[in-house]
C-alpha positions in Angstrom: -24.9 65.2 33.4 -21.5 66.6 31.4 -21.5 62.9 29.8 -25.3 63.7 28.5 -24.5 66.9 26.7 -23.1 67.3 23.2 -20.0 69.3 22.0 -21.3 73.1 20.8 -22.1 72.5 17.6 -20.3 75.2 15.6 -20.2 76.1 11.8 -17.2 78.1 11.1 -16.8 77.8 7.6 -20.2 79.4 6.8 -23.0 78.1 3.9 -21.8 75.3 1.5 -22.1 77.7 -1.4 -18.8 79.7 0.2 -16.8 76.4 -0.8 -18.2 76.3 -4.7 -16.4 72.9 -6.5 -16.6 74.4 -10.0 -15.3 78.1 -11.8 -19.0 78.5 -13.2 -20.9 81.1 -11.8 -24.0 81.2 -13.3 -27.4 78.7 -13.2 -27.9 75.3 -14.5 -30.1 76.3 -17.7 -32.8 74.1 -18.0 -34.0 73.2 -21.2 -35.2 69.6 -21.1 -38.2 68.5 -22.6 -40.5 67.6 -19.8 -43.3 64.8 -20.2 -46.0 67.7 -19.6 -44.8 69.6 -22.9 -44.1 66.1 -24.6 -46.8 65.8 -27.7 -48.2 62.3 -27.9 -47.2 60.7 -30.6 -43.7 61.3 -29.5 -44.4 60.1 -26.0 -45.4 56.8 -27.3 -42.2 56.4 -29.0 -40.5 57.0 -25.6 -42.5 54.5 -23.8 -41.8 52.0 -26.2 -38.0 52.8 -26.2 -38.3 52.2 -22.0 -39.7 49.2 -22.8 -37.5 47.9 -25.5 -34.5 48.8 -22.6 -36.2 46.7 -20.1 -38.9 43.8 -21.2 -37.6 40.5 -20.8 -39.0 40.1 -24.4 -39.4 42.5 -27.3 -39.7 42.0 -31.1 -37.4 42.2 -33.2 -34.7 43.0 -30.6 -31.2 41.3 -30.7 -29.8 43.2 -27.4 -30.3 42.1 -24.1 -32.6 44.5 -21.9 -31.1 46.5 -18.8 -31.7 47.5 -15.7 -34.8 50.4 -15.5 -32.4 52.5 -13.5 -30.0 52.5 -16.9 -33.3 53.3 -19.0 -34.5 56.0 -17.1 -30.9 57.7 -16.8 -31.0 57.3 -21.0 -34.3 58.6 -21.2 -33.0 62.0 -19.2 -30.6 62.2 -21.3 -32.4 62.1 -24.7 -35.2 64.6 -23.1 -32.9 66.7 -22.9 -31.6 66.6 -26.1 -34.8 66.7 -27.3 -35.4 69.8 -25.5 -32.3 71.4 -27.1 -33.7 70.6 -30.6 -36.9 72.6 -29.8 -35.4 75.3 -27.7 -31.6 75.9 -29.3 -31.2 73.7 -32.6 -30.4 76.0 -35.8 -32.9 76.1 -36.8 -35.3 74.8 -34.3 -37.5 72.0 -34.6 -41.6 72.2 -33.7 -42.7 70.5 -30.4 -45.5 69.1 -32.3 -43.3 67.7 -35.2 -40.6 66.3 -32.7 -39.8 62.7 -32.9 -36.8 60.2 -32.3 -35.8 60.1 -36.3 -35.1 63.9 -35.7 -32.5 62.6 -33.3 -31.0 59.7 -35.3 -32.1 59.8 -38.9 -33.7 56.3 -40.3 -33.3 54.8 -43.6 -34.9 51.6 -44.1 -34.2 48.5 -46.9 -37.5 50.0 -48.5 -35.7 53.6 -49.1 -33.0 51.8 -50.0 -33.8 49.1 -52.8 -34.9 51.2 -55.3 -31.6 53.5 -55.5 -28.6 52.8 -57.4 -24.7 52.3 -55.4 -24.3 55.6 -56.1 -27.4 57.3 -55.2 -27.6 54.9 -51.6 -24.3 56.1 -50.9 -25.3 59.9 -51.5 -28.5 59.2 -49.3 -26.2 58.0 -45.9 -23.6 60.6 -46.7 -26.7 63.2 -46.4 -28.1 61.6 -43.2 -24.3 60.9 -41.8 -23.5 64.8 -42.1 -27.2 65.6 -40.9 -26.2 63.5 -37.4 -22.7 65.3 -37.3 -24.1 68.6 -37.6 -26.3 67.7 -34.7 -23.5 65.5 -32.7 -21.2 68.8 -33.1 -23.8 71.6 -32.4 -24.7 69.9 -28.9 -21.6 69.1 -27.9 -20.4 72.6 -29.0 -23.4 74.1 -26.7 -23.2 71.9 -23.7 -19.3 72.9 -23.8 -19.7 76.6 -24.5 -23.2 77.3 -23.1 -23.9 75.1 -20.4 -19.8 74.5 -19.5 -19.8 70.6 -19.7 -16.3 69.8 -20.3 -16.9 66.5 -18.6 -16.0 63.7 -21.1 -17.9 61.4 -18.8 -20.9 63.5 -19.9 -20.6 63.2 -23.6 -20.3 59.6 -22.9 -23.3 59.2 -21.7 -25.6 61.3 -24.3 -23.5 59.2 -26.9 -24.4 56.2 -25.3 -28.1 57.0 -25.1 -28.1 57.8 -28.4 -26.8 54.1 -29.6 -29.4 53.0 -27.6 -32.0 55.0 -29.8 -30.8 54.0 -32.8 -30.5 50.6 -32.2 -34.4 51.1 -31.2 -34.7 52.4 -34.2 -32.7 50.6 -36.7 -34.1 47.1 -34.4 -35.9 45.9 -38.0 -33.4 46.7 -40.4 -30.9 44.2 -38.1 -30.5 40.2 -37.4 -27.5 40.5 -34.9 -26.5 43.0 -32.5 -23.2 42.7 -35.1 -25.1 43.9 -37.9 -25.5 47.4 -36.6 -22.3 48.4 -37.2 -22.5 48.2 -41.1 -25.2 50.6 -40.8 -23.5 54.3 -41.8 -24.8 56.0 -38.9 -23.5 54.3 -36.3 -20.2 54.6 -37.6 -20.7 58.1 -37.2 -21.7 57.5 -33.2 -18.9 55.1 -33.1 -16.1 57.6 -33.9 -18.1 60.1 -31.5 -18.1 57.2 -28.7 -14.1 56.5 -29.3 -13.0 60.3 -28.9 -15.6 60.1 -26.1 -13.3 57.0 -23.9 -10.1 58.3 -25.4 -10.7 61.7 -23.6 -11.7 60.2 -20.1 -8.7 57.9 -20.6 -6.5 61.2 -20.2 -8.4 62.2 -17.6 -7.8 59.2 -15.2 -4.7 59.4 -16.1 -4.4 62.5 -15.3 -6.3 62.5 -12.3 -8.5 65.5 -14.0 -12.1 66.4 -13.0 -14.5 68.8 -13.4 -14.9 70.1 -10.0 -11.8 71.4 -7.6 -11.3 67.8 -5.8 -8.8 70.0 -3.2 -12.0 70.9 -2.0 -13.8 67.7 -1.5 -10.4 66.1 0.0 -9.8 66.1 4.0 -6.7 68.0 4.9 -4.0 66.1 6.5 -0.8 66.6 8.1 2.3 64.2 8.0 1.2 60.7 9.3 -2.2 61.2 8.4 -4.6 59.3 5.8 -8.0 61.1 4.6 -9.9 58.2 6.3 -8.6 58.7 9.7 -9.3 62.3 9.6 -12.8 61.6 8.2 -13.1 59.1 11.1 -11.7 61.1 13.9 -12.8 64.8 12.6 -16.4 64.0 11.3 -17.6 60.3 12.6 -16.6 60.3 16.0 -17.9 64.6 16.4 -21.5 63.0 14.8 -21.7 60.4 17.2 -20.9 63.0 20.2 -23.8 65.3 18.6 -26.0 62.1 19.4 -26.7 63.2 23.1 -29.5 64.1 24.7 -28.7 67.2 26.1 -27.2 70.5 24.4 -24.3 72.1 25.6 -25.6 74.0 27.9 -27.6 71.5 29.6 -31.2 71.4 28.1 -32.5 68.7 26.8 -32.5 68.9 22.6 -35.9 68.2 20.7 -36.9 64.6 19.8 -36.7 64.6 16.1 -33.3 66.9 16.3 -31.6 63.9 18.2 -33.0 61.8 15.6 -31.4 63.6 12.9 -28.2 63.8 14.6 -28.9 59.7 14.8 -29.6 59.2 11.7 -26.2 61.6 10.2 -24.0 59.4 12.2 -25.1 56.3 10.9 -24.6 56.8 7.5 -21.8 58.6 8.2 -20.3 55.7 10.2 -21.4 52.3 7.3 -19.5 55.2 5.0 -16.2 55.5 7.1 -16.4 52.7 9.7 -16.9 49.4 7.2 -16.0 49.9 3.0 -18.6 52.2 1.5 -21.1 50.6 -1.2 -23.1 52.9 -3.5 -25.0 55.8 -2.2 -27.8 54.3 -3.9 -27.4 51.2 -2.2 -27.6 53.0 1.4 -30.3 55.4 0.2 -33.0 52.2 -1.1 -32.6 50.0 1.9 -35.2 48.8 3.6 -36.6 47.2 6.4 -39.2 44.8 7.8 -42.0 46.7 9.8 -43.5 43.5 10.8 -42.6 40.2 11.5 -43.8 36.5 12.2 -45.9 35.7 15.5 -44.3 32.6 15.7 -40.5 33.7 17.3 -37.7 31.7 15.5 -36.4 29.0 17.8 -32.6 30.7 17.7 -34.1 33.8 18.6 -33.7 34.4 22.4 -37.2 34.7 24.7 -35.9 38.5 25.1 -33.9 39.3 21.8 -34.8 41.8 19.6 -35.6 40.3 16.1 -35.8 42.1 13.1 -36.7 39.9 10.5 -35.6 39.5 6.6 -38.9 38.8 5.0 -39.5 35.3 3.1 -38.2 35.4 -0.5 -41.8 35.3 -2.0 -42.9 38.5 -0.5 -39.7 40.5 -1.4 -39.5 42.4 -4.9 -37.7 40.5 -7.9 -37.0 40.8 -11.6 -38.8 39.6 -15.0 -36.1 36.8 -14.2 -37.4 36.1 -10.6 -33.6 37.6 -9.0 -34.3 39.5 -5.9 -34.1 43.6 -6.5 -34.1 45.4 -3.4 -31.6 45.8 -0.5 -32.8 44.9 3.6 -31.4 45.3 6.3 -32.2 43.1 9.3 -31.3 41.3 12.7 -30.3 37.6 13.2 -28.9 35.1 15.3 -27.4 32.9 12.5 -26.0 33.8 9.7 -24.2 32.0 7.0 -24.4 28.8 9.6 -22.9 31.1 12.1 -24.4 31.3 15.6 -24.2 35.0 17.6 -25.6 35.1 20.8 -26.3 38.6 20.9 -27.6 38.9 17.4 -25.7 41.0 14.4 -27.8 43.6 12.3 -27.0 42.6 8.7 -27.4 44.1 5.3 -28.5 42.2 2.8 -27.4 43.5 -0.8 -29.2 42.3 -3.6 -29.5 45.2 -6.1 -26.5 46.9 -7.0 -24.6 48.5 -9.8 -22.1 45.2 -10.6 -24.0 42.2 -8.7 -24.3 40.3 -12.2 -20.7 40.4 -11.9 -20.1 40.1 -8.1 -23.3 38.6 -7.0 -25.4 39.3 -4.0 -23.3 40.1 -1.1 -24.6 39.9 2.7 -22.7 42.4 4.9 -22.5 41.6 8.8 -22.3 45.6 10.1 -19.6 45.1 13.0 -20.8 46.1 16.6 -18.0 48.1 17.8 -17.3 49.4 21.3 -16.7 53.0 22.0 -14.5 54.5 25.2 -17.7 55.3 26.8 -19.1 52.0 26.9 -21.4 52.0 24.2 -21.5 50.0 20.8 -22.6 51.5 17.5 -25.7 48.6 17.4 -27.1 51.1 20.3 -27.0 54.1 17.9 -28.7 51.7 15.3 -31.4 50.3 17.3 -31.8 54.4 18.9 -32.7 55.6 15.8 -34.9 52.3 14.2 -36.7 52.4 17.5 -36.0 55.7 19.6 -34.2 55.8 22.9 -35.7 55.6 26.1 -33.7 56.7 29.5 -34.2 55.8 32.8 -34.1 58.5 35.2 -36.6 60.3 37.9 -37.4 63.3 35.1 -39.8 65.7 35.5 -43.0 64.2 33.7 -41.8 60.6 34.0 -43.5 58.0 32.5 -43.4 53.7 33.1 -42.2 51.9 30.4 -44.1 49.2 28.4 -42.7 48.0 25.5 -40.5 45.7 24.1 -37.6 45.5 26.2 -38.4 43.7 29.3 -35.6 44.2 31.2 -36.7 47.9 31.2 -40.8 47.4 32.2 -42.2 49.1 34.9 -39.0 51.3 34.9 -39.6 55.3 35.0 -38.2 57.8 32.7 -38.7 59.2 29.4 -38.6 59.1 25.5 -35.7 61.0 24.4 -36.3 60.4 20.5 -39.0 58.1 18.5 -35.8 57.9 16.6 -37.0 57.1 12.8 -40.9 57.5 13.7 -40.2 61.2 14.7 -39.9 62.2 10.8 -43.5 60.6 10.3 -42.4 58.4 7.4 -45.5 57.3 5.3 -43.4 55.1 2.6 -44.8 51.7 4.0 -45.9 49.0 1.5 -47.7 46.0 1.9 -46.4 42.7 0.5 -48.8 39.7 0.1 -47.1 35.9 1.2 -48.2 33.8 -2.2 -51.0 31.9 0.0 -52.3 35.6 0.8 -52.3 34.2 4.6 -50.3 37.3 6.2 -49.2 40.4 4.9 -45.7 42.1 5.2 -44.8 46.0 5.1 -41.6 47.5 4.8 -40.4 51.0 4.8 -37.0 53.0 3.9 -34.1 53.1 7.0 -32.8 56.4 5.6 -36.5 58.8 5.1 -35.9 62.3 5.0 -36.4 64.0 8.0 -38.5 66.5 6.5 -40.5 64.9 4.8 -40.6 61.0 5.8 -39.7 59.7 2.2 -37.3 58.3 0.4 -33.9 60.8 -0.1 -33.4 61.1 -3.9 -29.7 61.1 -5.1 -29.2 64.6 -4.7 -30.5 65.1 -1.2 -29.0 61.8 -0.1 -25.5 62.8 -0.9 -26.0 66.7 -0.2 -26.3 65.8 4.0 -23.2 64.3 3.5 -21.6 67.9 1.8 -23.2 69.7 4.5 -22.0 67.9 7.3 -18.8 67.5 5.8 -18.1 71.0 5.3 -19.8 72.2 8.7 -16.9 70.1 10.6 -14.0 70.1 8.3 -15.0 72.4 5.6 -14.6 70.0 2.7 -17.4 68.7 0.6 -17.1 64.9 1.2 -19.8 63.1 -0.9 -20.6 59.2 -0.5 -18.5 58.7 -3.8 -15.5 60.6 -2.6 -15.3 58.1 0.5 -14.9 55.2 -2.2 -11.8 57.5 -3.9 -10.4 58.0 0.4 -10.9 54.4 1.0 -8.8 53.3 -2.0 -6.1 55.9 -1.5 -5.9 54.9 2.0 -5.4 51.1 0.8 -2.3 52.0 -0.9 -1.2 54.4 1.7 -1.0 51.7 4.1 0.4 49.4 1.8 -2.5 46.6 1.6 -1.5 43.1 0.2 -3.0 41.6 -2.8 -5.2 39.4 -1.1 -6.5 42.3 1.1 -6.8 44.4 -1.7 -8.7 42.1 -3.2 -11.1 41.9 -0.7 -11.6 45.7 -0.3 -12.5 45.5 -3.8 -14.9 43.4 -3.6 -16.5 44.3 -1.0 -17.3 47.7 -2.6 -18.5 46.1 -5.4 -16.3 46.2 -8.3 -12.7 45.0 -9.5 -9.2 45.9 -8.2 -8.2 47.2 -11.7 -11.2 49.8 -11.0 -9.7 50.7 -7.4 -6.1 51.2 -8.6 -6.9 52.9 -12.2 -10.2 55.1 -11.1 -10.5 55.6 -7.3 -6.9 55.9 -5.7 -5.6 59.5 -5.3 -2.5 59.5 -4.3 0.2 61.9 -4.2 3.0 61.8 -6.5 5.4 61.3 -3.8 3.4 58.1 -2.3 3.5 56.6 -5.5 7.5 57.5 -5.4 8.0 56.9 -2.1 8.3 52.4 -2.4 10.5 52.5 -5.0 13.5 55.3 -3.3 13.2 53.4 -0.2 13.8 50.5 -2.0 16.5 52.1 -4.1 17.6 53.3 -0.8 18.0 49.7 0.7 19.1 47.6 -1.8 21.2 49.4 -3.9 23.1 52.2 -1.2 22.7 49.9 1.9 20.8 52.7 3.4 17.8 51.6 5.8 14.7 54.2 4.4 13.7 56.4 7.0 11.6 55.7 10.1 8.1 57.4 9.5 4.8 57.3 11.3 2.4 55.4 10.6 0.0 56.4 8.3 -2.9 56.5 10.4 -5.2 59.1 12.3 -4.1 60.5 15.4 -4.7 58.7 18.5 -8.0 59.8 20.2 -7.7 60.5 23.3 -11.2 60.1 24.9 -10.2 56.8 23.4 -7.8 56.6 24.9 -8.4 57.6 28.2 -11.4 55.3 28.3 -8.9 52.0 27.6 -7.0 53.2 31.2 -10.4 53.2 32.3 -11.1 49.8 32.0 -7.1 48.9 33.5 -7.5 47.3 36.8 -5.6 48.7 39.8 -2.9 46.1 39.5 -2.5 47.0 35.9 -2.7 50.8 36.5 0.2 50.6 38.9 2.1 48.5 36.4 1.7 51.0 33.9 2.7 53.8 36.4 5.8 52.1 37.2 7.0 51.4 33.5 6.1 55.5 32.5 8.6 56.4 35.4 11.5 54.1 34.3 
């Protein structure tokens, strides 16, 4: 029974909030404007700005639309801006009077044409200083009030401020190129520059807003972030993923399934090159699939289809949006007998400039015989062990191999968290219909993890085992680190790249985090070699520790002949 109970599941460093990642003390102050206190008239000037982002076709407009995603994050950004202008501005501005000009002042040919050179140019040097009071006063209070020293931040408001002004200014223009003649965008312009200039330096500098000491694995000589992460937090998850406590008892259904569903995302994080949280956190999967079975699809295989391209969601521009994951026999005119579970990526962050990218998840073996598609398919499906138990119940479904057998349900797996996020899709003939739901629902509350709760069960478990507040991003900056720790080539660093989703330039200027003395390190052992005739140093190997269940499960599997083989070289 030992090899059915977890390890005691300890917390010894305490709540999260004992490892804070910032100096400020206080609370977030909110002061957005929220769409219940928005006035009308200003709320249909929003809702056409969203759809100006993102309509395939809009009047008048010279830019191309975005994604909603990009929208949305601008029109967070101006609410809250907004909100400041009612709330903080000097002096304040009426909720009932608020409107976009009061954000990016307008002046159209018609106000123009009847002024002289002289009097035009006193008119934009009015509304230029107008928006630079503004510009200043925010930034001023988001630095000094709220303690945003991020110039990522300032970016951003800057950024969705262009975007409102080109709104704006859409009639006064004939070319994207045209905008920049206008005065105030000059003004944003200069404001944008010192914004990219600033988070130059910071790259550079490797600077951030939050203490990153505290989000970063500690490692002794020979180690790399990644196979701490791996051996200190994955492989501990996937221990926690047992049926029993340590004392024995069996643990609760939908507390297995947790600990199933933690390891998982833990492991397509650290065990394969981590995409996007937001990736992960919008995947879904098929919750029904043809009658008719696939001809490559064994008489006893598990299939988990990837619904038909006409039922799945797409763009104005008919390009598939959403992310699946799903089980096949052949892939990419690739047979596999036992089937691969594969994720198929189609909306992310950089696929106009990648493209869609189809991800075979690896099935790897552990020391105790078990392969991480078993954890998968525990948790899609829940887990069912034979064994005379008290209570015992026959089995009848799916599997046949397992029918008639007598045991129990140790987890529903995903179905214990009662998930209620299942949508219909219609086939274009209206024949058969095809629901889907979200792999990852929170456990709670059987809907789909926002951002912040997404990422937060990765701080929490993080910092339970290790005490560092690991976040889905922070295994992209450990995963690149570790590339040039071990000294990848070009071509595999190319591929790592990729298959994160963006450039190499990106991995080597934004996401590696190095020491100094690793980035030294090449060149005096080269110096070393070539110039002094001096061979560098032997040092270990920049990977985790060896593992010694691991381990001791590979002598396992030795036959006798080998063992005594083994024996006989150890005593030489």
């Amino acid at each position: 029974m030992k090899h059915q109970c977890c390890p005691v599941i300890k917390n010894p460093y305490g709540l999260i909030s004992n490892t804070p990642l910032t100096q400020r003390r206080r609370q977030y102050l909110k002061y957005t404007l929220t769409s219940k206190d928005t006035p009308a008239p200003l709320q249909k000037e929003l809702d056409d700005f969203y759809r100006y982002l993102t309509e395939p076709e809009w009047p008048l407009r010279v830019i191309d639309p975005i994604k909603e995603s990009s929208a949305l994050e601008y029109i967070k950004d101006i609410r809250l801006i907004l909100g400041w202008c009612c709330q903080y501005r000097t002096p304040p501005i009426s909720i009932a009077q608020l409107r976009l000009s009061h954000l990016i002042p307008l002046v159209t040919q018609e106000d123009l044409e009847h002024l002289t050179s002289s009097q035009q140019a006193k008119l934009w040097k009015q509304h230029k200083q107008t928006l630079e009071t503004l510009l200043c006063s925010y930034f001023r209070f988001s630095r000094e009030v709220i303690q945003s020293k991020s110039p990522r931040t300032k970016r951003n408001k800057i950024a969705a401020l262009l975007a409102v002004a080109k709104f704006l200014y859409m009639s006064e223009v004939e070319e994207d190129a045209d905008y920049a003649q206008i005065p105030v965008f000059k003004v944003l312009k200069n404001h944008w520059g010192a914004a990219v200039k600033d988070i130059s330096e910071w790259v550079n500098n490797r600077q951030s807003v939050s203490d990153f000491e505290k989000k970063w694995p500690d490692t002794e000589e020979g180690e790399t972030a990644l196979g701490v992460v791996r051996s200190k937090i994955v492989e501990p998850l996937r221990l926690e993923c047992r049926p029993r406590n340590s004392e024995g008892r069996f643990r609760r259904g939908s507390v297995i399934a947790i600990s199933y569903q933690y390891y998982i995302k833990w492991s397509l994080m650290a065990d394969i090159p981590p995409r996007r949280q937001q990736e992960y956190r919008s995947t879904r999967m098929a919750l029904t699939c043809p009658v008719k079975r696939p001809y490559d699809v064994p008489q006893n295989g598990l299939y988990h289809p990837l619904p038909p391209s006409e039922v799945r969601e797409k763009g104005w521009d008919g390009i598939l949006k959403d992310n699946y994951l799903h089980k096949t026999y052949s892939h990419q005119k690739k047979h596999y007998p036992e089937g691969v579970w594969v994720l198929d990526i189609q909306n992310y962050k950089t696929r106009s400039t990648h493209s869609a990218q189809s991800i075979v998840i690896p099935n790897r073996q552990f020391s105790d015989g078990s392969c991480f598609y078993d954890y998968l398919e525990r948790y899609l499906y829940g887990w069912w062990m034979v064994a005379g138990y008290k209570n015992s119940i026959a089995y009848d479904w799916w599997q046949t191999e397992l029918l008639g057998s007598r045991g129990r349900w140790m987890t529903l797996g995903r179905a214990e968290f009662n998930p209620g996020d299942a949508c219909c899709l219609p086939t274009s003939n209206h024949s058969a219909l095809w629901s889907w739901g979200y792999v990852f629902v929170l456990p709670e509350l059987g809907t789909l993890a926002d951002g912040p709760s997404f990422g937060g069960s990765f701080e929490k478990t993080a910092h339970r085992l290790i005490g560092k507040r690991i976040t889905p991003h922070t295994m992209r900056y450990i995963w690149a680190t570790w590339a040039y720790q071990v000294r990848l080539n070009d071509a595999q660093l190319r591929s790592l790249a990729y298959a994160m989703g963006h450039t190499v330039e990106t991995l080597r200027g934004m996401y590696e985090r190095c020491t100094p003395e690793e980035k030294r390190r090449p060149i005096e052992e080269a110096i070393s070699e070539l110039l002094f005739d001096q061979p560098p140093p032997v040092e270990p190997q920049m990977e985790a520790r060896p593992n010694w269940e691991t381990l001791l499960g590979d002598l396992q599997k030795l036959s006798s002949t080998e063992r005594e083989q083994l024996i006989a070289a150890l005593l030489k």
